[in-house]
N, C-alpha and C positions, 0 to 999 in steps of 0.2 A: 282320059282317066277322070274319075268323078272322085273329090275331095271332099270330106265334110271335116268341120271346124266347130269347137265346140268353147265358148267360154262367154259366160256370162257378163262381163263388160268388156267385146270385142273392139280391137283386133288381140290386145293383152299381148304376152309375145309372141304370137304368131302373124304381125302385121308384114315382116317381111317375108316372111316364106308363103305364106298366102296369097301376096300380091306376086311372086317369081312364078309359083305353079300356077294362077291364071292367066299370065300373061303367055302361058305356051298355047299353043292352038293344038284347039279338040281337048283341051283340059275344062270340067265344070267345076267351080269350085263353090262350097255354100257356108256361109258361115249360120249355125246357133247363139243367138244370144239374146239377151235380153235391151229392153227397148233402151237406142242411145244414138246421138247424132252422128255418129264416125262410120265411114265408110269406107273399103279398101276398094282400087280401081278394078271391076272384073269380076269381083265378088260377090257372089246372091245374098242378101241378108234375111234369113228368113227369125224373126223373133219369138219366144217364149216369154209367156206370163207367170209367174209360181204363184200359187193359190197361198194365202197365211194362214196358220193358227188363230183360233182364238185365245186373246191377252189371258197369261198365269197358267195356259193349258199344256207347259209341258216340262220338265224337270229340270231342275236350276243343272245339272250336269251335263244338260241335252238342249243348250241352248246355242250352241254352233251347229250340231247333229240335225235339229229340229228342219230348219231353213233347206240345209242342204236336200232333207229327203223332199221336201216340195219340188228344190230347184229340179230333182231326178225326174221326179212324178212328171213334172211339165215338160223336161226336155225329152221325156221317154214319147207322150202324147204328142209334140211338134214334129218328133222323126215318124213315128208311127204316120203321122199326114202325109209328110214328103213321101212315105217308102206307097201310101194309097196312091200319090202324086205319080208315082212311076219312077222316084229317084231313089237309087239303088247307089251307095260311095262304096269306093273300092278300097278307101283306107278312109278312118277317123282318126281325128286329133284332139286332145282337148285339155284344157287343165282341169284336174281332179278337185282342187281343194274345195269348191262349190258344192259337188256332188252331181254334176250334168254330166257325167259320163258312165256315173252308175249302172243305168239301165238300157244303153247304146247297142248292147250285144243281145239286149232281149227283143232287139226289134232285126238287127241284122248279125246272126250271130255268127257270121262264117265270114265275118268283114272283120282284119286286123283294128286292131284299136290301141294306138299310142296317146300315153299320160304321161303331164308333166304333175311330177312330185316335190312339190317347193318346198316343206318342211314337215319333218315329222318331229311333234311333242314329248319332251321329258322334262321331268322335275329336276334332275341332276345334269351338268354339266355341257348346259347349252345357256339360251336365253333368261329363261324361269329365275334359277337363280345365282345370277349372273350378279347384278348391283343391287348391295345389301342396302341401298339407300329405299330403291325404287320394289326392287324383286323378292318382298319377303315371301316365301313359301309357311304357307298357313297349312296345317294335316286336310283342310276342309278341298286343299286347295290341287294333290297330289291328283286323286279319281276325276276331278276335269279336265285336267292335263290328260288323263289317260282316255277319258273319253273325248277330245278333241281327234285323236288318231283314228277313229270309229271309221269315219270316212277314208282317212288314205289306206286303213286295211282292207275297206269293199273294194277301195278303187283299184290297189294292187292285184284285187281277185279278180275284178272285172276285167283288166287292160291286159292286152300281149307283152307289152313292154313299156317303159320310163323313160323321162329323163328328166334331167335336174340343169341346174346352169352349174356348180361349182362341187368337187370333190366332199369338200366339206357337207356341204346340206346333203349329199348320195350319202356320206356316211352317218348321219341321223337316224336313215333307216334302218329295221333289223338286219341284221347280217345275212337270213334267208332270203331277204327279197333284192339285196343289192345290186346281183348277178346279172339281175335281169331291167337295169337303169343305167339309161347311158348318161355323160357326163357333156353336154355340149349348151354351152354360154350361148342366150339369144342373142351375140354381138352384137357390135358397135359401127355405123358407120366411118371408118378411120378417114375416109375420103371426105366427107363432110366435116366432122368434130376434128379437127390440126390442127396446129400452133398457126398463132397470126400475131408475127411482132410487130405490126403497123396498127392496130385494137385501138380503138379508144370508147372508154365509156363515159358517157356524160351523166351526171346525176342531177336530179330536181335540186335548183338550187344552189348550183357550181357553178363559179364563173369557168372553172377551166377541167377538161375533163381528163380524167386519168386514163393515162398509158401505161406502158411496160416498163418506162424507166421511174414511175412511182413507186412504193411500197404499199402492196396490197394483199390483205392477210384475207383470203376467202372462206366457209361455209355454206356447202350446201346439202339438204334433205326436206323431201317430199313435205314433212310437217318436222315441224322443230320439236324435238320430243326426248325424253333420256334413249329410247331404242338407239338415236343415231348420237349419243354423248352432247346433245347439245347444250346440258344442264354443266358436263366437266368442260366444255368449249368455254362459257360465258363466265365461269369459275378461274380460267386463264387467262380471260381477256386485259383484266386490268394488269397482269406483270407484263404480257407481249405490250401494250400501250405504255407502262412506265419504261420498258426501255426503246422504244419506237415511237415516239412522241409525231414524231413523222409518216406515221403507217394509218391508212384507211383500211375498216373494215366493212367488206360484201357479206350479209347473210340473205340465201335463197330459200323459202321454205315458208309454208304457210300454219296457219295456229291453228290450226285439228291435231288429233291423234291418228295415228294410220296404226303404230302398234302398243299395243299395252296400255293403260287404261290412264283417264284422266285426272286433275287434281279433284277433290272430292268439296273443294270450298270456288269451283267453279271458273277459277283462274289458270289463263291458258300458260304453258309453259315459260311461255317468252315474258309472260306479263312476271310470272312469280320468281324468274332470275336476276328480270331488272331491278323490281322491289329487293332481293336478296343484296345485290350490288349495288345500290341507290348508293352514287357517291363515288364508287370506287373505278367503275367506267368512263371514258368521257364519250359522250353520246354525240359529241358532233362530229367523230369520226367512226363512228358505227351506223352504217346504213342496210337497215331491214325491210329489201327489199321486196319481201313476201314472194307470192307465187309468180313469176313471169313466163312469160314466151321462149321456145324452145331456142330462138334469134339470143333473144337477151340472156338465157341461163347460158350458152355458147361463148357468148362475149366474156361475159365472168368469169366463168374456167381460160380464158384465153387473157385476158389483163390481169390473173394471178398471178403475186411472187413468190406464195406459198398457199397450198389449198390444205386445209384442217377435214380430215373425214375421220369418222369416231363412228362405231358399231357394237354394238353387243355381239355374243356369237349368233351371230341369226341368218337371215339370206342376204347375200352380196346385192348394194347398190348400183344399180346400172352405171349412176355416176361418179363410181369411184373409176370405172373401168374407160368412162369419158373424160375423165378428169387425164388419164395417164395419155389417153389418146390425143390431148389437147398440150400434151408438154408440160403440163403442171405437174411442181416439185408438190408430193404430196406428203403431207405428215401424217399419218397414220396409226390408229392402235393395233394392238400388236394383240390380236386376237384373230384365232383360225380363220376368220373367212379371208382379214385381209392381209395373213401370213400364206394365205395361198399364191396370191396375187404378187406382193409386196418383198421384194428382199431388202433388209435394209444395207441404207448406203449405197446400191446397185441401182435403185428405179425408183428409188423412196426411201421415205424414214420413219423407224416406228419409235412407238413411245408406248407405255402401260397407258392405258384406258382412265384409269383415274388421277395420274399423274398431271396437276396443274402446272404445278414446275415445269416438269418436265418436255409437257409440250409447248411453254415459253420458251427451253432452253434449244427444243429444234426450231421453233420457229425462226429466234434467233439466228442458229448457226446456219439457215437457209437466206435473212435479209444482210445479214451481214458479210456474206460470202456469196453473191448470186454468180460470177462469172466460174469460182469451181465447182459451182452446181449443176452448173450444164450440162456437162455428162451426166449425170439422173437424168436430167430432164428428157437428154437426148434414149435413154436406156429405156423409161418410162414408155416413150411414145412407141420406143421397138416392140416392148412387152404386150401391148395395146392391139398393135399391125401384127404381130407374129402367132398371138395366142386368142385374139378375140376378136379378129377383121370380119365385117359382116359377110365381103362376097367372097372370100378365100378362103374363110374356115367355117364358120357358122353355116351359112347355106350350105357350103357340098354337104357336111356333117350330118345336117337335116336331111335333105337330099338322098343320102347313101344311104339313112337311119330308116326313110320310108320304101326305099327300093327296096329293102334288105325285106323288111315287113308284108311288102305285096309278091314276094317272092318266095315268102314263107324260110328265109335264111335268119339264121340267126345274128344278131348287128352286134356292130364293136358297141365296146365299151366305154372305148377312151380312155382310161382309165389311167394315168401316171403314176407308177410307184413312187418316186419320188416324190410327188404332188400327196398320196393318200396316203403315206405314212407320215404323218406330220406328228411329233407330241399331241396328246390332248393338252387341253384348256390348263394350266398354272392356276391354279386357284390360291396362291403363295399371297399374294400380292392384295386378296381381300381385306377392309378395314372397314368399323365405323365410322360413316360420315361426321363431318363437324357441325352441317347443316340438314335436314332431313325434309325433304318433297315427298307427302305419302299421297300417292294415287288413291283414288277409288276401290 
């Protein structure tokens, strides 16, 4: 069978399905993407260049839109070589939200074509506006929003079928096109990321490194930014420390933006919460350990006594899914994606998103109580192994999802009723800040 893969900074989530289907003999597998040093064992990399715009030449509405139709244009011209090349894939894959899969069917159009659909844009009752601190919604601001979906509505036209990682983001989409998106999470290796009660991590500057019978309050995201609550994390920190005098704190995550936009006086987030908190934190047990090794961010999640993950409604973090796989009692907001996930008291605990208190007062009830916590912990790691394991759920999922496609059958959905009726979003709970971080 001949595989073609499509996403602009590969492997993306396709690094393990990619590397199972080459590794079968008589499978070719070729990945699309744009130029980067990662490689999958087995995989052809063949690259695209996207031609730019010239600066100011294209409408303030149509400046996510603008990009993607290049990335089309070049990834349409790279396949168009291979198919002179004599490569003909028997299924495509790719992530949509670039716009590289746009024109896939104009080059092989009798070849299935599966997209993954990470988010689809609204002004109401998702991300946008979500935190009245950070998300005001301006009239100017609505028609971008709607023209950011420009793209997942060609790509829904273009593609055979979908998928998504979690119920939640499948139901962002309109209701016509849901039918045809299946719901299956790029797991987690559960085999790799498991509890280790022997862990220790040493830090620059300790004489003695911390283990499992210390008290260690963790954060971690991609970039520390309000997307992942880090602004209401660092807003907690000082009552969790006043009554933990004894508690070190891990934050993993580096000072870019990955969603939603930056402070406009040029101060990275971390820099404008410490200034906020000057005084009220103690910084010698707060260590910001910025971006590390996938070794070291493992270790972290495995010497927590309680792990802090905080999200807008937006797409679920890999590592809250690692975090459960890893035994960490997680405190959690209690916002759709990670009410999908998350029962509380069962595998976790939730808290309102902007409640400071309130997630001192779990954090609390999680260091001051670690031995009746165990079961979470223990419940956590099942939810992890039973609903997100890479080689038991996720790969056949994939697996059945492409069979289904080169056989021209129609594929499951996945789809939990229980899981996809969930309330929407409480908006009950919105208030003016007392402090106010206005992005860009």
């Amino acid at each position: 069978m001949r595989y073609l893969f499509v996403h602009h900074n590969s492997p993306g989530q396709y690094k393990h399905l990619a590397q199972r289907l080459a590794a079968v003999p008589g499978n070719e597998v070729v990945f699309l993407t744009q130029k980067n040093n990662r490689s999958v064992p087995g995989v052809r990399k063949v690259e695209y260049a996207p031609a730019g715009a010239p600066a100011g030449a294209v409408h303030p509405y149509l400046t996510a839109v603008e990009p993607a139709m290049h990335n089309a244009e070049a990834v349409f011209m790279a396949a168009r070589d291979l198919g002179a090349q004599g490569f003909r894939p028997d299924i495509m894959v790719g992530h949509n939200a670039w716009g590289e899969i746009l024109c896939l069917k104009d080059v092989w159009p009798d070849v299935p074509l599966l997209g993954l659909f990470e988010f689809f844009y609204s002004p109401q009752g998702a991300d946008a506006d979500f935190d009245p601190e950070i998300s005001k919604i301006r009239p100017e601001r609505v028609p971008r929003l709607r023209m950011q979906n420009t793209v997942n509505l060609l790509g829904l036209d273009a593609a055979d079928w979908g998928h998504c990682a979690t119920h939640w983001q499948r139901r962002q989409y309109p209701a016509i096109h849901r039918d045809r998106i299946s719901v299956i999470h790029e797991g987690v290796d559960t085999a790799l990321v498991r509890p280790n009660p022997a862990i220790s991590v040493t830090l620059a500057g300790q004489q003695r490194p911390l283990t499992r019978k210390d008290k260690v309050v963790t954060y971690v995201s991609r970039s520390l930014e309000p997307y992942r609550g880090f602004h209401v994390f660092m807003r907690a920190l000082p009552e969790i420390q006043r009554r933990h005098p004894d508690a070190h704190v891990l934050v993993v995550g580096g000072d870019d933006v990955s969603y939603g936009g930056a402070l406009s006086d040029g101060r990275t987030f971390r820099e404008a919460l410490l200034q906020e908190q000057r005084g009220r934190i103690d910084l010698d047990r707060v260590t910001f350990l910025g971006r590390v090794s996938y070794e070291q961010y493992l270790a972290v999640l495995q010497v927590s006594s309680v792990h802090v993950y905080l999200t807008y409604p937006f797409v679920l973090s890999w590592s809250l899914i690692e975090a459960l796989s890893a035994g960490c009692l997680v405190v959690g907001s209690a916002t759709p994606p990670v009410q999908e996930v998350i029962h509380d008291g069962v595998n976790g605990l939730l808290v309102d998103f902007f409640d400071t208190k309130g997630i001192a007062d779990r954090v609390t009830e999680v260091l001051e109580h670690p031995d009746r916590m165990q079961a979470v912990r223990d419940a956590a790691r099942q939810a992890a192994v039973t609903g997100y394991d890479l080689r038991s759920v996720a790969l056949p999922r994939f697996s059945a999802l492409l069979d289904d496609l080169l056989c021209r059958r129609r594929p499951r959905t996945y789809v939990n009723p229980a899981v996809d009726g969930l309330p929407a979003l409480d908006r009950s709970h919105l208030r003016p800040p007392s402090v106010t971080l206005e992005p860009r």
